[in-house]
VOKEKOL-12203 format. One record per residue (C-alpha): x, y, z. Coordinates in Angstrom, 3 decimals. Example, Ala and Ser with C-alpha at 12.3 -4.5 7.8 and 13.67 -1.06 7.14 Angstrom:
+----------+----------+----------+
!        x !        y !        z !
+----------+----------+----------+
!   12.300 !   -4.500 !    7.800 !
!   13.670 !   -1.060 !    7.140 !
+----------+----------+----------+
END
This chain:
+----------+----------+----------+
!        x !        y !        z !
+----------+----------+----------+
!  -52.734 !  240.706 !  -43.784 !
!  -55.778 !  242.973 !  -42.373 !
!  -57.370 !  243.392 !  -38.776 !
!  -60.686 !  242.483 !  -38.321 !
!  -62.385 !  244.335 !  -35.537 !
!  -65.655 !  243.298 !  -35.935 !
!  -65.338 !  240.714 !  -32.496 !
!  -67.712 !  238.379 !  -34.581 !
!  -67.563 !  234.783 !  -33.875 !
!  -70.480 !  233.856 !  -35.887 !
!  -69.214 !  232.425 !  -38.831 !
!  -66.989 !  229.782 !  -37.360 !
!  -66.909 !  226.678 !  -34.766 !
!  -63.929 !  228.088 !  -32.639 !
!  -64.745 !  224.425 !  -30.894 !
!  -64.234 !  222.316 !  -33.700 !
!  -61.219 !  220.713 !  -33.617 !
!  -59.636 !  217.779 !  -35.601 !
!  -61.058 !  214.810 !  -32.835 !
!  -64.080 !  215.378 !  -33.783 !
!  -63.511 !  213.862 !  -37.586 !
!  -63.067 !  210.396 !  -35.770 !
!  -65.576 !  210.582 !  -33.097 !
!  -68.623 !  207.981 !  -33.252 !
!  -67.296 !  206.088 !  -36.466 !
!  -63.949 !  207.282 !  -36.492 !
!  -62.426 !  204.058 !  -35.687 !
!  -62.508 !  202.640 !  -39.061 !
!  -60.439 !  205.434 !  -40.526 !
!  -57.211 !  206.182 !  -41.173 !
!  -56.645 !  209.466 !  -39.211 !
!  -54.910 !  212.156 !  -41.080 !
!  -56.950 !  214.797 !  -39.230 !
!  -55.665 !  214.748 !  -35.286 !
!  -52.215 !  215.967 !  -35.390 !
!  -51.040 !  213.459 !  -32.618 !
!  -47.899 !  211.584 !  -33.770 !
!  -48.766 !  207.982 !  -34.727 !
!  -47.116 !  205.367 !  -32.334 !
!  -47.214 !  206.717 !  -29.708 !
!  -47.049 !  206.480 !  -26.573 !
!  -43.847 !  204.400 !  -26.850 !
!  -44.139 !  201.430 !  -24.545 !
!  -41.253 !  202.571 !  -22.598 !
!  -43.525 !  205.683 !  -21.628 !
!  -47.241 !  203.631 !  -20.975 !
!  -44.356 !  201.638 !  -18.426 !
!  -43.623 !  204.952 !  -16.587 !
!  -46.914 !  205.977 !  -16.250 !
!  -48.779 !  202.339 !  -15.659 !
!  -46.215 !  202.594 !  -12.769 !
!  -46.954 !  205.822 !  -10.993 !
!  -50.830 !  203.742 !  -10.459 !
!  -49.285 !  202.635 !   -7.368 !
!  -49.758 !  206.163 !   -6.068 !
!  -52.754 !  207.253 !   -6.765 !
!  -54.027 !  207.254 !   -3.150 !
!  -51.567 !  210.182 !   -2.433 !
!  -52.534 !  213.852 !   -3.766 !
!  -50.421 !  214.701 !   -6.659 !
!  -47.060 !  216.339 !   -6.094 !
!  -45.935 !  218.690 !   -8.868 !
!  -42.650 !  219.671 !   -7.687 !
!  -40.204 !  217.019 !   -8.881 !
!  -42.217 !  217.353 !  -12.313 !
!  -41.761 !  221.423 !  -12.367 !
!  -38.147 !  221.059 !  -11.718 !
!  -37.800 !  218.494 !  -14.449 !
!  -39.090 !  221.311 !  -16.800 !
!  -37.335 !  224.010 !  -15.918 !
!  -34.288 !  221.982 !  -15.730 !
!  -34.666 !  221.156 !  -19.911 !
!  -35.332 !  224.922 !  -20.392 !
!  -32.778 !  226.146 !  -18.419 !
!  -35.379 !  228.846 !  -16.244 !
!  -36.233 !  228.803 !  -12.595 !
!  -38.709 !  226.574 !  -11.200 !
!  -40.722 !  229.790 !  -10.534 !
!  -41.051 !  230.219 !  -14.161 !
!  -43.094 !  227.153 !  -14.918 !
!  -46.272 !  226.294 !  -14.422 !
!  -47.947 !  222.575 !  -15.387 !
!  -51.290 !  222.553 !  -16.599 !
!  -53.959 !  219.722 !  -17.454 !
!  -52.660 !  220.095 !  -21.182 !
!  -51.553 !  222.964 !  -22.904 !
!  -55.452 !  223.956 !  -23.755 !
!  -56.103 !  224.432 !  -19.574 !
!  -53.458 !  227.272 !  -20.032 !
!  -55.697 !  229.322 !  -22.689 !
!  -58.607 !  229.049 !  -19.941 !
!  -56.125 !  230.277 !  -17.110 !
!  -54.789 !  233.493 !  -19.466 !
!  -58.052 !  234.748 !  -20.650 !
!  -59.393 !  234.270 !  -16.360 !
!  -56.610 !  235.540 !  -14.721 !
!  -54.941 !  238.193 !  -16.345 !
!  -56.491 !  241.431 !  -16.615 !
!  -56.619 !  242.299 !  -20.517 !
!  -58.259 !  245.703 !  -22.009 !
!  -57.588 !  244.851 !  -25.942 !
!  -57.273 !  240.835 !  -26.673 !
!  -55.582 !  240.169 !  -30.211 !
!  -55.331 !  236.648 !  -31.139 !
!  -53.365 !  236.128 !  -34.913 !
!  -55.216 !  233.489 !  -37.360 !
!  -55.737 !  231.133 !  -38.905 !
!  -54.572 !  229.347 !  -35.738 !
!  -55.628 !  227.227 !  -33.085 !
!  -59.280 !  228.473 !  -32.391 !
!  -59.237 !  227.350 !  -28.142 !
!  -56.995 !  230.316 !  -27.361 !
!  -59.978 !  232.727 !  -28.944 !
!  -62.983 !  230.620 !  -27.445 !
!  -61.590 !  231.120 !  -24.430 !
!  -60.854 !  234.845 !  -23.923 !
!  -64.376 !  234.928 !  -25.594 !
!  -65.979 !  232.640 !  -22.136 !
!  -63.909 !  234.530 !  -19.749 !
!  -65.881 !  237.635 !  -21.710 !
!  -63.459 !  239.344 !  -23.222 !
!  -63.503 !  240.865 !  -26.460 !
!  -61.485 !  239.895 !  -29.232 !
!  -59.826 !  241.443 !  -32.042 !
!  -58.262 !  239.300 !  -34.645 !
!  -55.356 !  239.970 !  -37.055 !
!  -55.813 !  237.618 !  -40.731 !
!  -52.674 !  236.534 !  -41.959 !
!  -53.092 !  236.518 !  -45.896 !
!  -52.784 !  233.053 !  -48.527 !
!  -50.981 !  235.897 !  -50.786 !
!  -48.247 !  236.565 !  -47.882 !
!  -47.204 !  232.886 !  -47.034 !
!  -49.821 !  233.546 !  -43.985 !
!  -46.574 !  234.752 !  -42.675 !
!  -46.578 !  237.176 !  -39.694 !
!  -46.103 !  240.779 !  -40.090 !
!  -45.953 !  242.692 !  -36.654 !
!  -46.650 !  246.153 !  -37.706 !
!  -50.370 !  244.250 !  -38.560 !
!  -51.255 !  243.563 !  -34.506 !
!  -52.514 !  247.031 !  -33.168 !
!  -50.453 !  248.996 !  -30.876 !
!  -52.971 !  249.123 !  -28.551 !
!  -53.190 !  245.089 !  -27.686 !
!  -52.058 !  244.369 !  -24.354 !
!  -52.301 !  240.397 !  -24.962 !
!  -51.440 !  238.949 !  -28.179 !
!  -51.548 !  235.397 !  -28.867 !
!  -49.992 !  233.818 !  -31.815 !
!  -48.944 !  230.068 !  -32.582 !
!  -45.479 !  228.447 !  -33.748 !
!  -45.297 !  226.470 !  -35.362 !
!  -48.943 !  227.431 !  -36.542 !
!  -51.885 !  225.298 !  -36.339 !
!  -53.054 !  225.111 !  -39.404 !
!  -50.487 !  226.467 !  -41.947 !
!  -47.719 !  224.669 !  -40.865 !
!  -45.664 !  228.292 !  -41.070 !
!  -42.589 !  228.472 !  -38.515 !
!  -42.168 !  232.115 !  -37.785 !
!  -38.771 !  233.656 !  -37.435 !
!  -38.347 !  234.097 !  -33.111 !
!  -37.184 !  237.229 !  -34.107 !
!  -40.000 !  238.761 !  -35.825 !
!  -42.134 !  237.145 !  -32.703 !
!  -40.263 !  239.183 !  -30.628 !
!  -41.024 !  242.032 !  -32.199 !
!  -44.628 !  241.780 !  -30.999 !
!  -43.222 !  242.287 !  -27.280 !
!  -44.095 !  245.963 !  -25.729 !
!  -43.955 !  247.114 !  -22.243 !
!  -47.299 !  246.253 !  -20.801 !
!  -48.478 !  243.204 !  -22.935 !
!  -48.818 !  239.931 !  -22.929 !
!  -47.261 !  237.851 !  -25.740 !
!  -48.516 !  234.407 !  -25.889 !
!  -47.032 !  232.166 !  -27.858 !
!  -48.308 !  228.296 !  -28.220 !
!  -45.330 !  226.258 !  -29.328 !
!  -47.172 !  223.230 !  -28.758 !
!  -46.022 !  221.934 !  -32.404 !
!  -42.286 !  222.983 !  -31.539 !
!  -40.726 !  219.857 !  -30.656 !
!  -41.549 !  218.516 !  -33.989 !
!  -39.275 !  220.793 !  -35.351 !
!  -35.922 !  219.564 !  -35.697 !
!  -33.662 !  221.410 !  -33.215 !
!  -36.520 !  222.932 !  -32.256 !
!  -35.903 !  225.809 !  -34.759 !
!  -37.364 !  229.482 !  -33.187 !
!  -38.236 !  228.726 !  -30.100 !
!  -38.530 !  231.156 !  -27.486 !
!  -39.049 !  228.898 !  -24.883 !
!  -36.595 !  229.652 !  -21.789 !
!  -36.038 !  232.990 !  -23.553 !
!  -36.089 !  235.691 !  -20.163 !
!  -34.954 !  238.368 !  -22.196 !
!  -38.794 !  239.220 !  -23.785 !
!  -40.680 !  241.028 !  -21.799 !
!  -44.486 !  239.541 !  -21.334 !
!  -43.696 !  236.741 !  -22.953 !
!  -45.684 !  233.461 !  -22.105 !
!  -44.594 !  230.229 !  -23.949 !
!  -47.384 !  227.081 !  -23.822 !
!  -45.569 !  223.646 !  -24.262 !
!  -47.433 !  220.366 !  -24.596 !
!  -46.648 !  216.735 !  -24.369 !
!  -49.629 !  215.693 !  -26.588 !
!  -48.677 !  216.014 !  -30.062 !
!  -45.582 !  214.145 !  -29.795 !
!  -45.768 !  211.659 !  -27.400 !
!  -49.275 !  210.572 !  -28.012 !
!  -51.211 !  211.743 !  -24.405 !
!  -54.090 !  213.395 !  -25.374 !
!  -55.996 !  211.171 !  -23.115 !
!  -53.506 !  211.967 !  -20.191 !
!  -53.721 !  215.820 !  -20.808 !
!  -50.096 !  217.520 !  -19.700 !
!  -48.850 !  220.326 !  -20.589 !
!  -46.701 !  223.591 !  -19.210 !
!  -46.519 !  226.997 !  -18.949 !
!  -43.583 !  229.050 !  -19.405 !
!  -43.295 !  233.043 !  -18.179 !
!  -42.361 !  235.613 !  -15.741 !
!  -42.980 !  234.198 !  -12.124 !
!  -45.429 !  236.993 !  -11.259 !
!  -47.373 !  235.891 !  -14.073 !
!  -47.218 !  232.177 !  -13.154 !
!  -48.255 !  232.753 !   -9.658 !
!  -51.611 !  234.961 !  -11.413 !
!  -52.181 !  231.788 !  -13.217 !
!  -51.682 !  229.417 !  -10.183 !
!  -54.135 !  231.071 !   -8.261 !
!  -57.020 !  230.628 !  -11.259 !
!  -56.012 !  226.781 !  -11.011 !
!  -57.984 !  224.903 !   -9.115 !
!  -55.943 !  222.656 !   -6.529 !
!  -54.007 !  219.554 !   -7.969 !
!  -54.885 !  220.237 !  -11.407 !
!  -52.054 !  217.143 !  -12.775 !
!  -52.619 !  213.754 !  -12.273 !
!  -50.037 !  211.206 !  -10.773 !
!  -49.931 !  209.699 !  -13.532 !
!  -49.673 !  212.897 !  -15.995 !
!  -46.672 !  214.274 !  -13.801 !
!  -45.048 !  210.933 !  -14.194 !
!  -45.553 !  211.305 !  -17.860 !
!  -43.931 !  215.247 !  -17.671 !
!  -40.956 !  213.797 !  -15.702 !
!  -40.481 !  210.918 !  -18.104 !
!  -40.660 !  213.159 !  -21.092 !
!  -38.328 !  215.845 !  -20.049 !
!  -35.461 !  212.826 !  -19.629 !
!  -32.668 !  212.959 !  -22.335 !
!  -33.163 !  209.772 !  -23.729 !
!  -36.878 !  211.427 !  -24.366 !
!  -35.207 !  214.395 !  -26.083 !
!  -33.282 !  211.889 !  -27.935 !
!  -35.800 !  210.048 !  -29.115 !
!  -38.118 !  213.584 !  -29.520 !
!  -35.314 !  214.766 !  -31.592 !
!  -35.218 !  211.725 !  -33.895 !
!  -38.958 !  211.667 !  -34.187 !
!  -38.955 !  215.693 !  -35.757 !
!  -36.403 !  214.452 !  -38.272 !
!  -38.773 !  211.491 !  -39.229 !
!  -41.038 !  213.810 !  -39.284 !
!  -39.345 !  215.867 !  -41.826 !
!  -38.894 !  213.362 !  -44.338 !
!  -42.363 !  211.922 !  -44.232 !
!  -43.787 !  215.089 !  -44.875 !
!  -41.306 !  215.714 !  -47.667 !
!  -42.825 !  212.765 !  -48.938 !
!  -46.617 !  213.750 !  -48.430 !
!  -45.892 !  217.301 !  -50.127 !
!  -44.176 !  216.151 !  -52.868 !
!  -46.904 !  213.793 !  -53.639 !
!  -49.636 !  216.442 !  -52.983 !
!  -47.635 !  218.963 !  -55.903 !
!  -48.855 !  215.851 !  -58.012 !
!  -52.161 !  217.545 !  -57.930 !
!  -51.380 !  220.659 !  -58.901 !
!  -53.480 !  220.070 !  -62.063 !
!  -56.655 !  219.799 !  -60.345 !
!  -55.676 !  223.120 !  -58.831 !
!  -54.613 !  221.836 !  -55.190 !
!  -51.982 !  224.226 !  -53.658 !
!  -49.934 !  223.372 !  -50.210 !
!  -48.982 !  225.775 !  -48.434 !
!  -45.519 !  226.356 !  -48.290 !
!  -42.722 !  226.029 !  -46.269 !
!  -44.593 !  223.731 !  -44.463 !
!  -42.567 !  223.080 !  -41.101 !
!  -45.206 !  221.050 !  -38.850 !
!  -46.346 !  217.748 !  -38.642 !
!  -48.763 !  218.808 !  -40.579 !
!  -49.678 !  220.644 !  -43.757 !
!  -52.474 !  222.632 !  -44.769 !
!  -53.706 !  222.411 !  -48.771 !
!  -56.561 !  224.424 !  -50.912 !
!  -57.865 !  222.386 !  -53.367 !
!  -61.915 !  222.957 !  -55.094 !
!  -64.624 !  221.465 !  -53.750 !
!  -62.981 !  220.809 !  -50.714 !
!  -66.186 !  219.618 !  -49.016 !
!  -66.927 !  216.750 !  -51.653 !
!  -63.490 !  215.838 !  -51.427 !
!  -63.460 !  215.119 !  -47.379 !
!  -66.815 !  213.129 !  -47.966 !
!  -65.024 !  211.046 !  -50.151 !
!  -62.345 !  210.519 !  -48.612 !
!  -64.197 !  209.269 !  -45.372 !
!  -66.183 !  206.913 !  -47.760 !
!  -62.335 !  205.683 !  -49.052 !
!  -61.127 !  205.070 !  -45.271 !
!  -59.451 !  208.391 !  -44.856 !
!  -60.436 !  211.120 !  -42.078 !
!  -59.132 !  214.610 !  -42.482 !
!  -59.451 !  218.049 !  -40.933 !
!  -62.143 !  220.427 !  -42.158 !
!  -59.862 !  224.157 !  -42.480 !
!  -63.311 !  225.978 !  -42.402 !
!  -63.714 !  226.528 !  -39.010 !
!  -60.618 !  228.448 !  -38.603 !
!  -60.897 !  232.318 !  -39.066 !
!  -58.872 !  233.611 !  -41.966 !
!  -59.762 !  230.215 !  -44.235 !
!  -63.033 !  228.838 !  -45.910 !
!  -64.382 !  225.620 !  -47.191 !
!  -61.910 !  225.284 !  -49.725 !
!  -59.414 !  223.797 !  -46.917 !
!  -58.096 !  220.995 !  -45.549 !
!  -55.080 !  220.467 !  -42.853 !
!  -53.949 !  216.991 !  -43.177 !
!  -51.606 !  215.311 !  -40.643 !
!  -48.696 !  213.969 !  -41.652 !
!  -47.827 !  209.964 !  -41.676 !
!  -45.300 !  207.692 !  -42.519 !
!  -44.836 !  206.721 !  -45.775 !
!  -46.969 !  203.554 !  -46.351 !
!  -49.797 !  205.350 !  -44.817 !
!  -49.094 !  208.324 !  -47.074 !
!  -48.965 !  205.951 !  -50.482 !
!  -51.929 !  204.532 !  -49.487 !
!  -53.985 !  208.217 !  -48.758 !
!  -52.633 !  209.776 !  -52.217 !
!  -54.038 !  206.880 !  -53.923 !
!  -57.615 !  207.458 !  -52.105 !
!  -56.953 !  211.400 !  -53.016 !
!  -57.076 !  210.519 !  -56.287 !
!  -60.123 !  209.023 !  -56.495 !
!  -61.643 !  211.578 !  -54.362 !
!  -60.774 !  214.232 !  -56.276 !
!  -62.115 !  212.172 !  -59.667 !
!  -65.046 !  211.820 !  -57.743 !
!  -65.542 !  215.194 !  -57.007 !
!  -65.282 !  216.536 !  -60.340 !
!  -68.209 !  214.560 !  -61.473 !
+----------+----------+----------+
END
């Protein structure tokens, strides 16, 4: 693990992100690379929201929505904010809070950097290492950094960091952000710190995208100290939800949601079970996954990385690029993970890739 202090951006496309692998042709691809749960929106959910249509001449009204999320985390209405998905929350952080020494920890989610670098900020970034697990060590992030961001889940590696060791990061004075948008796919939700009130600083970012399938919608929710949400409140501009996208937040915070949430991480589970076990296949042409892999998604090196995606696409398959994330090259790839047909069906077209690659 090593700080880099350099504050360069150069080398990588903070805002390329895995929607842009089935843009324009996309459509006639099997998506492994947009970590959105297939299936989704269940019907029972398109239902709630096709009905909220009916008020769309009214401005939107957040409240019963906020209470419906601080009721599932147990924390005062005052310590939630709802956001126009879980990215709009990056945007409000690096605007509204006043931050001296910004320290985001990749490979990770790249918005959270790309926007502290808008609002103008400098950033400082600590590398978690391929040798270490890219698991987190907190005596890397500088004592100095008075907002740290760091994700968990994380986007790419698929690492779940302990809560504990996240909670290390905490110091009076700074901000710890932590984007737990992958949590819910975690069965029992395994170190969270959402509705902890015990941390001080701490700001959790929740979305609804990932697992029930609304990245058109865009929802999402902010969890911290109520001074803090009122700081970010007043960098919103006013009704930032839609009707229908508070309808969906209501809907999704129901227990027969969390039932069904809960059901869906365990599916989850096995299917990528499935995917990594059939990925260790490959070990012979030198791919490596890293592991424990804990997301609904998992993150592999493998050579000539670049050839393989190409082929791949030409085979019906779309998958993530891991290039564009700091702390990882072109030797990458994050792949989604799938149910099990879908997962036969991409090993097979692996295969050939990789036989295609080598020649």
């Amino acid at each position: 693990m090593r700080t880099d202090s350099t504050h360069d951006s150069g080398e990588h496309d903070l805002r390329h992100h895995g929607d842009a692998e089935v843009r324009d042709d996309g459509a006639r691809l099997t998506d492994l690379a947009v970590n959105v749960r297939a299936d989704t929106p269940p019907a029972w959910l398109r239902e709630r929201i096709a009905g909220s249509l009916a008020g769309l001449a009214a401005y939107p009204d957040g409240r019963r929505a906020r209470a419906a999320v601080a009721a599932r985390h147990g924390v005062a209405v005052e310590r939630v904010l709802l956001t126009a998905g879980a990215a709009e929350a990056f945007v409000l952080l690096a605007r509204a809070l006043t931050i001296r020494h910004a320290v985001v920890v990749h490979p990770q989610f790249t918005e959270p950097e790309a926007a502290l670098r808008d609002a103008g900020h400098l950033v400082g970034r600590v590398l978690l290492r391929e040798e270490d697990g890219f698991r987190l060590d907190p005596a890397a992030v500088p004592e100095d950094a008075d907002l740290v961001v760091v994700g968990n889940p994380t986007n790419p590696t698929s690492v779940l960091h302990p809560a504990a060791t996240i909670a290390e990061l905490a110091r009076p004075g700074r901000t710890l952000v932590v984007d737990e948008a992958f949590l819910d796919a975690v069965p029992g939700e395994r170190e969270a710190l959402a509705g902890r009130t015990d941390v001080p600083g701490l700001v959790v970012l929740r979305s609804l995208t990932k697992t029930w399938g609304l990245a058109g919608l865009r929802i999402g929710y902010v969890l911290a100290a109520p001074e803090t949400i009122t700081a970010l409140e007043r960098a919103q501009p006013l009704w930032p939800v839609s009707t229908p996208a508070l309808a969906a937040a209501v809907a999704c915070m129901e227990p027969r949601a969390l039932a069904e949430a809960a059901h869906a991480a365990h599916r989850v589970g096995t299917d990528r079970a499935h995917l990594v076990a059939g990925l260790r296949e490959f070990a012979s042409d030198g791919l490596r996954v890293v592991e424990p892999a804990e997301g609904p998604f998992v993150l592999v090196r493998l050579p000539r990385a670049t050839d393989v995606r190409r082929h791949l696409r030409d085979l019906g398959f779309a998958v993530r690029r891991g290039d564009t994330f700091p702390g990882l090259g072109e030797e990458w790839l994050r792949l989604a993970v799938r149910d099990r047909t879908t997962v036969n069906s991409f090993l097979q077209a692996l295969d050939q890739a990789v036989t295609l690659a080598q020649h």
